[in-house]
N, C-alpha and C positions, 0 to 999 in steps of 0.2 A: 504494500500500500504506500511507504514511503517513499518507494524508486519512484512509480508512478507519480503520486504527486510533485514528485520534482521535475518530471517530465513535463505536467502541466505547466508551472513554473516557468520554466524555461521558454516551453509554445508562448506561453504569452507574454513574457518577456522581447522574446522575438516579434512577435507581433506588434508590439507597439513599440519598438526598434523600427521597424519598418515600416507603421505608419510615419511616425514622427519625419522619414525621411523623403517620404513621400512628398510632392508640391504641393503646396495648397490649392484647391479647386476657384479660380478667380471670379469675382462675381459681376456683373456691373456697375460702374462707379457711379456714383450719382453726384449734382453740382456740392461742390465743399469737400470731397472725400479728398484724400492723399493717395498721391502717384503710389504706387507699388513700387518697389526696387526690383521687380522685371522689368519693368518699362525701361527703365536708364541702363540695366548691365546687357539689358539680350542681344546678338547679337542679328543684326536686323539685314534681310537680304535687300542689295541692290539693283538696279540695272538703268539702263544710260549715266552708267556715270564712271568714271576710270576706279574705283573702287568698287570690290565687290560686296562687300559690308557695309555697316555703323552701325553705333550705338547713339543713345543722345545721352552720355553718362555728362559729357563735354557741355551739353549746353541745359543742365538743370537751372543756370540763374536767370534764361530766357520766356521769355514768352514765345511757347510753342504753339504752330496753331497746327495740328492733323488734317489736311486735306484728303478725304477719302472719296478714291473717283476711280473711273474704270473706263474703257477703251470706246465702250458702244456709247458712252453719255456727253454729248454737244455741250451740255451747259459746264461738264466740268473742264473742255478742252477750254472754252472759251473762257471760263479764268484761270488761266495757265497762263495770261502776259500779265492777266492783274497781281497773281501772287508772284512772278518774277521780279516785277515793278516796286511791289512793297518790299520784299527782301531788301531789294539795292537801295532804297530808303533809308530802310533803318538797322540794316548793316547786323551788328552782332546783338542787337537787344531783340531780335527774334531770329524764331527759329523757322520758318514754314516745310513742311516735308509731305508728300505725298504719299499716298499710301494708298494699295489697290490687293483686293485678294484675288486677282487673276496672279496665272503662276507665272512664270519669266520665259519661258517661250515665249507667251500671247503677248505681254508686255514688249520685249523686244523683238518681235516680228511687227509691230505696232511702231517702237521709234525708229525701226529701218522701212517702215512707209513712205510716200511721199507727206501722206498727211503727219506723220509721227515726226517728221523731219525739221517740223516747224518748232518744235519743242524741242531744241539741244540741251537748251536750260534745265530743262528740268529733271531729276533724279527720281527715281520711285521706288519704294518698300514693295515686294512683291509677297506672291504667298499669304496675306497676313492674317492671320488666326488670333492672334495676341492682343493685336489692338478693336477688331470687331466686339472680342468676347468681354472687351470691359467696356467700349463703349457702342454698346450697338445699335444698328440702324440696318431700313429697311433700304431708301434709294439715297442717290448720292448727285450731286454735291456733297458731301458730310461734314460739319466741319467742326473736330475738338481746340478747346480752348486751355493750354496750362500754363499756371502761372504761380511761382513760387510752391513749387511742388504738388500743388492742390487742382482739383481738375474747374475751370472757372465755369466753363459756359461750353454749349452746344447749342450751334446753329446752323443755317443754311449757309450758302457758299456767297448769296447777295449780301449776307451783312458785314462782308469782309472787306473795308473800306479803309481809307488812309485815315479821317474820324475816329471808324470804334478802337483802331489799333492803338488809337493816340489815345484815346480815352483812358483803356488799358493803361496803357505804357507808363500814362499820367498820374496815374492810381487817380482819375477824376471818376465821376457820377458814368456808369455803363448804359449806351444806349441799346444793349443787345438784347435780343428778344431769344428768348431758352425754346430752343425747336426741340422735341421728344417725337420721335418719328415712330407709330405703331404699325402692326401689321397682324390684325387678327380681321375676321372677318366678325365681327360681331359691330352693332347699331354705330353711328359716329356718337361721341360722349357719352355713351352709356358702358359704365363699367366692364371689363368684359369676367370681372368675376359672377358677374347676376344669373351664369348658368351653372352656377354650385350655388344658389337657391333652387332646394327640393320641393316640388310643387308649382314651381311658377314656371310660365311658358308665355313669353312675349309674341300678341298675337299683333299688335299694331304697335307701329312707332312713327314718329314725324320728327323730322330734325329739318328746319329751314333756317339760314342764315347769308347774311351779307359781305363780301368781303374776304378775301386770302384768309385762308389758314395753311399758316408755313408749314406748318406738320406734317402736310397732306400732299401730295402729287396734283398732280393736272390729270385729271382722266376719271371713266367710272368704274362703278364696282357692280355685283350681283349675287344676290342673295338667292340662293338654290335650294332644291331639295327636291328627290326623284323626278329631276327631268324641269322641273317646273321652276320660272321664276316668279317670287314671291314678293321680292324687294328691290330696288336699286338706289345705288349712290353714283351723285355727281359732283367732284370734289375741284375749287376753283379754277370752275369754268365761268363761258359768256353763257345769259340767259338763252340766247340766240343759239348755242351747242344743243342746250340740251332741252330745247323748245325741238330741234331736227329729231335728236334721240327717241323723243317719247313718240312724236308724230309717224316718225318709221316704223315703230313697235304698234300702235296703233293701226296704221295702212295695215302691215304685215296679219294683223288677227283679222281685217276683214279679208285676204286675199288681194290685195293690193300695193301698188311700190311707190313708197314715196319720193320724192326728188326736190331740190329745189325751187325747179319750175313749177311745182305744184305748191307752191306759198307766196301770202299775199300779208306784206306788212305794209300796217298803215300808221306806223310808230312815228311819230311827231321829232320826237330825236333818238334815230334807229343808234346813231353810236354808242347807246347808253347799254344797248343790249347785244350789238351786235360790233365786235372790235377783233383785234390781232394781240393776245395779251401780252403786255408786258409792262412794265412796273409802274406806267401811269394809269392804267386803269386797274390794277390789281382793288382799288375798294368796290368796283362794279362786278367784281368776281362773287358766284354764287355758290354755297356749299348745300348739299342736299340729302337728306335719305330719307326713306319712307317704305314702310314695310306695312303689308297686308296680310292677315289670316291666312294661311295655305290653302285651305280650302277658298279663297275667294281670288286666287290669284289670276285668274283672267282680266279681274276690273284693277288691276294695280296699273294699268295705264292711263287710265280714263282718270282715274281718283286722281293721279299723283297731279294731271294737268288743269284740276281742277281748283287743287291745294295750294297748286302756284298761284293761281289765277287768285284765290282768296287772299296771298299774302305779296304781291305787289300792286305796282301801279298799272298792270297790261292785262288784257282779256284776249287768251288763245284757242282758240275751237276750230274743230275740225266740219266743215261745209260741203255743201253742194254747189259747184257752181258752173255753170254754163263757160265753156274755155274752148278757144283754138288747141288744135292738139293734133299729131301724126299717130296715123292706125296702123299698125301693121297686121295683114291678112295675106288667104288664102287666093290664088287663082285658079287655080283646078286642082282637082283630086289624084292627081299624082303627087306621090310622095318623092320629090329629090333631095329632100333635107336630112331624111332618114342619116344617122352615123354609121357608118364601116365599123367601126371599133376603134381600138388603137388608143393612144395616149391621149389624157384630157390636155387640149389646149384651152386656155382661154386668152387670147389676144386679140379681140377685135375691134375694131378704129385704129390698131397698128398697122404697123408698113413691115410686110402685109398682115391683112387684115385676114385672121385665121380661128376659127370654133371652130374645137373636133370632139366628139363623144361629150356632147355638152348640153344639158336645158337649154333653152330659148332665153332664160332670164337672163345668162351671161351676155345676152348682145343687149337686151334692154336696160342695162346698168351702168353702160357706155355709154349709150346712145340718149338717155337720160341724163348721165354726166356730163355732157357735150354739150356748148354753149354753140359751137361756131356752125357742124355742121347740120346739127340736130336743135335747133334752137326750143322749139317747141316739146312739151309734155309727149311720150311715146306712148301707144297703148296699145298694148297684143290680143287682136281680137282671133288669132289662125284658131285656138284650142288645141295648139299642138303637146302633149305633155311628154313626148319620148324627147332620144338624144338627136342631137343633130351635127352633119359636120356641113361648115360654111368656110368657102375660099375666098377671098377676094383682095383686090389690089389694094395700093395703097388710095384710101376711100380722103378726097379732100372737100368734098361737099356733097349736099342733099341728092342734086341730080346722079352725080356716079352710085350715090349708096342706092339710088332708087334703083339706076339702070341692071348693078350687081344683082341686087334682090331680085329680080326680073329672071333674071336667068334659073331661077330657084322655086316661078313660080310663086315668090313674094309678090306683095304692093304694100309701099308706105306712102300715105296720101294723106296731105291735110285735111281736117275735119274738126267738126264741132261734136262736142259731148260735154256732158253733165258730169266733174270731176271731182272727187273727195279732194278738199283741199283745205290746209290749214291758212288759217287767218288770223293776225296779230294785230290789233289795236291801242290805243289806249284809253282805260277805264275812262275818263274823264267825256270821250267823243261817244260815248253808246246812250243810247238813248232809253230813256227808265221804262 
């Protein structure tokens, strides 16, 4: 009994020998925490730069900023002259270092690009695992802020200015607004701990508001469940996006395609809802979600366009309205549209203009997107639902697409019809 017990002994002896030496599991740091002493001793991989390491053991009395950005993202290429600029500024009281968790292949098949080429300057962290797992984030621009050991601020990559650095630098009053980048799919500002409450099951939700939130991306999201969607978000966009969005989903439940051409704004000052964003209109940006019962999820389009309509200044509905418009039909009952098989193409209004093994909707998506040759609304009256293969030249107006079509047995001819069409006002011009 006594050998044994000292066997025990020993086992766990050893055991917590071997924890003790184990690293410790790193956590996220959050504003105010203290750097680790990983972050200064590890030894950090490089590429574009004649060293194939670093550490930032050398520059703990700076103000570092962590630029984390990655090869496919525009907005971080394009401040890549702004953080080279502030570097040569202010010299050795910062530190700016880029950091990307693509591996160094993709990195450096990237700065021997033409496009990579443009950036000699700049040096980059590849691989990185280290710096994600304490400060993490979903997209990038990313940008950490350290200073005097401590982690200061996380922000986006615009609030990186000659101002906030000096702010910093000044130990003055911070204009910096603390970005927390999330990535769960649960409601916008709703906890996403509320699904560990047992019992509750969120059947509606509404989230409307005005204005950027840095948090968030540009683009939307969707709420699913066996096949069906339930919910959507639209996260600082123009009202004008996502007035298209709901209107297409919309067309799309009755069997219809919406386009441009099929919208009729009578908005008094369309720039207010309709722009190109960027950072002068960002407070006209709109953030959105709204979620319906599963069981009701057919009417989440109808409602969501309704809910807008209750919380701004514009009334959008979907109409009937009497429109010039091009039909596309039938001329006789031979089939020459029929596809052979083979590989789906869809390229048509290119040069040349080619559908193989393809619906009919592949040309109507074009030819709806088309302002020049297709000016008017298109509308497929043939009833054709198989594939079809279409040849044609390079198509530079109406007459050749007609003439092409011709050969097929097409006709696209102007005409009048009664068309589902969205309509945008302002509240103020309707009449009670």
């Amino acid at each position: 009994m006594k050998k044994k017990f000292c066997r025990e002994i020993l086992s766990l002896s050893f055991l917590a020998l071997l924890f003790l030496q184990m690293p410790a599991q790193q956590k996220a740091l959050k504003i105010g925490d203290v750097i680790p002493e990983e972050v200064w001793t590890t030894s950090l991989p490089l590429v574009n730069s004649p060293n194939k390491t670093t550490t930032l053991a050398k520059d703990r009395d700076k103000l570092i900023l962590l630029d984390f950005w990655a090869t496919w993202c525009s907005s971080c290429l394009k401040g890549f002259p702004k953080m080279e600029k502030l570097q040569q500024k202010y010299g050795d009281r910062i530190k700016i270092v880029a950091v990307s968790s693509q591996d160094r292949a993709t990195l450096e098949k990237f700065f021997a690009s033409k496009n990579g080429q443009r950036f000699k300057g700049v040096s980059s962290v590849s691989d990185d695992l280290l710096f994600k797992k304490l400060f993490p984030h979903v997209g990038v621009p990313f940008i950490v802020w350290i200073k005097d050991g401590k982690l200061l601020n996380t922000t986006d990559g615009d609030q990186v200015t000659e101002n906030t650095v000096a702010e910093v630098l000044d130990g003055a009053k911070s204009s910096l607004q603390t970005v927390v980048q999330r990535d769960d799919d649960g409601p916008l500002m709703l906890s996403p701990d509320i699904n560990l409450e047992k019992g509750f099951v969120l059947t509606n939700y509404t989230f409307f508001g005005k204005g950027r939130i840095r948090g968030l991306g540009f683009g939307s999201r969707f709420h699913r469940a066996n096949g069906k969607t339930y919910g959507r978000q639209f996260t600082n966009l123009s009202l004008m996006e996502i007035y298209r969005a709901i209107a297409s989903e919309i067309f799309n439940q009755h069997g219809d395609h919406f386009s441009t051409k099929r919208m009729i704004s009578l908005v008094h000052a369309p720039k207010e809802i309709d722009f190109t964003t960027d950072n002068e209109t960002e407070s006209k940006l709109y953030n959105i979600d709204y979620l319906v019962s599963k069981t009701e999820s057919d009417s989440l389009y109808p409602r969501m366009l309704r809910m807008i309509n209750e919380n701004t200044a514009y009334d959008a509905s979907i109409q009937k309205k009497p429109m010039r418009c091009l039909v596309l039909k039938r001329t006789s009952n031979k089939d020459k549209i029929v596809t052979k098989g083979g590989v789906f193409t869809d390229a048509f209004l290119k040069n040349p203009s080619v559908l193989q093994n393809a619906i009919l909707d592949f040309m109507l998506s074009p030819m709806n997107a088309n302002n020049d040759i297709t000016p008017l609304p298109v509308i497929d009256e043939t009833g054709y639902k198989g594939k079809v293969d279409l040849y044609f030249s390079a198509v530079k107006d109406l007459k050749t697409l007609q003439k092409e079509l011709a050969a097929y047995d097409l006709s696209l001819e102007e005409t009048e019809r009664d068309l589902n069409v969205l309509v945008i006002q302002d509240k103020k011009t309707l009449k009670p």
